[in-house]
C-alpha positions, 0 to 999 in steps of 0.5 A: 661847862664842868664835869664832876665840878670842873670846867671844861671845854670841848677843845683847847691848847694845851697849856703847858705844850704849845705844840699840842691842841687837846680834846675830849674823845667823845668815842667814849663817852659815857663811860669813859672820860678820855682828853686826846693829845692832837700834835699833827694834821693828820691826827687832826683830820682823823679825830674830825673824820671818825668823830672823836669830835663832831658837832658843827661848831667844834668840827669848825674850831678843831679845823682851826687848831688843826691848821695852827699845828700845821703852822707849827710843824710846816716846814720852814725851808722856803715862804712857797714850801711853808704855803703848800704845806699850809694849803695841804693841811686845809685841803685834807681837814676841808674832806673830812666832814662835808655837811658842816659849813663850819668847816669851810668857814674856819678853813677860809679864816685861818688862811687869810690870817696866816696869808696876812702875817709876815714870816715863820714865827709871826705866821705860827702866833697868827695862827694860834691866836686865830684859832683861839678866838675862833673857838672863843667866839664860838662859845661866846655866839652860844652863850648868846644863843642861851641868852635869847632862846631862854625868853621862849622857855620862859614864855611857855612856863609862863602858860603852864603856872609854872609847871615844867617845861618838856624839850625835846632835843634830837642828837647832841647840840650841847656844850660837846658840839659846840666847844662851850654851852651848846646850841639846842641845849643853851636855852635850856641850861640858861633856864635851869641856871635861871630856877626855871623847871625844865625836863628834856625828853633826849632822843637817842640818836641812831645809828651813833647814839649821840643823844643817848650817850652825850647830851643824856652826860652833859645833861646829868652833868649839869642836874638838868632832869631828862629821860632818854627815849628811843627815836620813834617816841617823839611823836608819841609824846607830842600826840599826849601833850608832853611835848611843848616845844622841840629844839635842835641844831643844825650843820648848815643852814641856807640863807632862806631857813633851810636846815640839815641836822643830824638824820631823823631831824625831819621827822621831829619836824614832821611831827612838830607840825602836825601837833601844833608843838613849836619847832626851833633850830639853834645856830651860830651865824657860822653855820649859816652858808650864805651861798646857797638858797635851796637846802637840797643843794647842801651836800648829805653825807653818807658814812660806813655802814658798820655804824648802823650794824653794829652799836657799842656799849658797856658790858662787864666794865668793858666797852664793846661793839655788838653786831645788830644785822644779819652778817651779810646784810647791807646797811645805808648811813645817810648822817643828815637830812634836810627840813624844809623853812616852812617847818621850821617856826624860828631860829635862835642865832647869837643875834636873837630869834627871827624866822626861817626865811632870808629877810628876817636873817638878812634883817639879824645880820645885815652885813651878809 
């Protein structure tokens, strides 16, 4: 995707430093365009943790890198050493995020990589290769994504004589997310991409405000009509008519169809359900945990209250963080809630669509 007319990723090597792994500070985001220099795990495992990056996906792919500068900076005294510093690393960046399945995915890949390779240097080129295609296959399982999820936007223009289509999205699942073209947001920039009229109603996203601050960038970035809204509008606007179809992401998906996103999420469900408005969840297969078959086993992670108590914001060309609540009141962070399968009308995967349930994504991924 590109920003100001240049393209972009959401994380790469750095090209002139082999040491060093660069993203872009999503903290802050819209007003500032901010690329961070990652050289070490624990840089790694903070911008993970307090979300500079964030988005299943990507939190995948800078675990990834994060284990690759491991490889570089381990210490290269003994194979055992070298081992247990790699192991180290994984063990700290696996505890930063435990909604994401991502991450334990892209963990579990780098490890074998580099288990596989024979000394220091061949190990660091594993690595590094490793991560990059990784982060490759991300993009490219999103680019996908955009490919089969375009046939639904373009079905419902279809019935509406070309009138433009209304998306609802919920937090950020686009190209931020995601390293390159998003999940929720793929079909919807393939469609623009394609002259197909298409308007996203973009939920703001309390308590971080992912939607109103990222996806509402992007889309603007790209020239894709879209109105920011506050989080309780949505079933408002399905209840008018000026929702035809809503499209989210997902931190992990069970076998069976159920989806943890970003909290609020079963409520756009809810509502979806009740109007008669077509409810569907974008994923790469790496966000699908094959272990687990009931959703509400899917760990939910609870942050610090200070997000729901304060919000940030631009004032007078500064960014700032304003308090919301009364000083001495307590503030829940729940960051994820679970929708059920039977909520769900479809899943839009890199392999095409199918329902929420384990045969037909059994079907679309038989090897699992």
């Amino acid at each position: 995707m590109k920003i100001n007319g240049q393209p972009y990723r959401a994380i790469w090597p750095k090209p002139d430093d082999p040491r060093t792994v660069q993203i872009i500070d999503q903290r802050h985001l819209p007003h500032q365009f901010i690329i961070e220099d990652l050289k070490t795990v624990d840089q790694t495992a903070a911008a993970i943790q307090d979300m500079h990056v964030r988005g299943a996906p990507l939190i995948g792919a800078t675990a990834a890198f994060g284990i690759y500068l491991a490889a570089v900076t381990a210490p290269q005294s003994s194979p055992e050493e070298y081992s247990a510093f790699i192991q180290a690393a994984a063990d700290q960046l696996r505890a930063t995020r435990p909604t994401a399945i991502n991450l334990a995915w892209a963990l579990e890949k780098m490890l074998a990589v580099i288990s596989a390779a024979g000394g220091f240097e061949e190990k660091i080129s594993a690595a590094r290769q490793s991560a990059i295609q990784i982060s490759d296959d991300e993009a490219e399982a999103c680019r996908m994504i955009g490919v089969h999820g375009l046939d639904l936007i373009a079905g419902i223009t279809k019935k509406k004589d070309g009138a433009p289509v209304n998306v609802l999205t919920h937090c950020n699942a686009g190209w931020l997310a995601c390293v390159d073209y998003g999940t929720a947001t793929a079909p919807i920039y393939a469609a623009h991409d394609a002259g197909i009229p298409v308007h996203v109603w973009v939920d703001e996203t309390r308590p971080r405000n992912q939607g109103a601050r990222l996806t509402a960038w992007e889309l603007g970035q790209h020239g894709v009509p879209h109105t920011v809204i506050v989080d309780n509008a949505g079933g408002h606007l399905m209840q008018h008519g000026m929702v035809d179809i809503v499209i989210v992401g997902t931190d992990r998906t069970t076998y069976t169809g159920d989806v943890a996103n970003k909290i609020g999420t079963y409520l756009k469900a809810l509502a979806a359900k009740d109007n008669g408005v077509p409810f569907y969840v974008a994923l790469p297969s790496s966000t699908i945990d094959w272990t687990i078959r009931d959703g509400f086993e899917i760990p939910i992670e609870q942050r610090g209250g200070d997000e729901v108590r304060y919000i940030q914001g631009l004032h007078a060309g500064e960014i700032k963080s304003v308090l919301l609540t009364p000083d001495t009141s307590p503030a829940a962070n729940y960051a994820f809630d679970l929708t059920p399968a039977r909520l769900v009308d479809g899943l839009i995967t890199e392999r095409g669509t199918c329902h929420a349930s384990e045969e037909e994504l059994r079907g679309l991924f038989p090897e699992k």
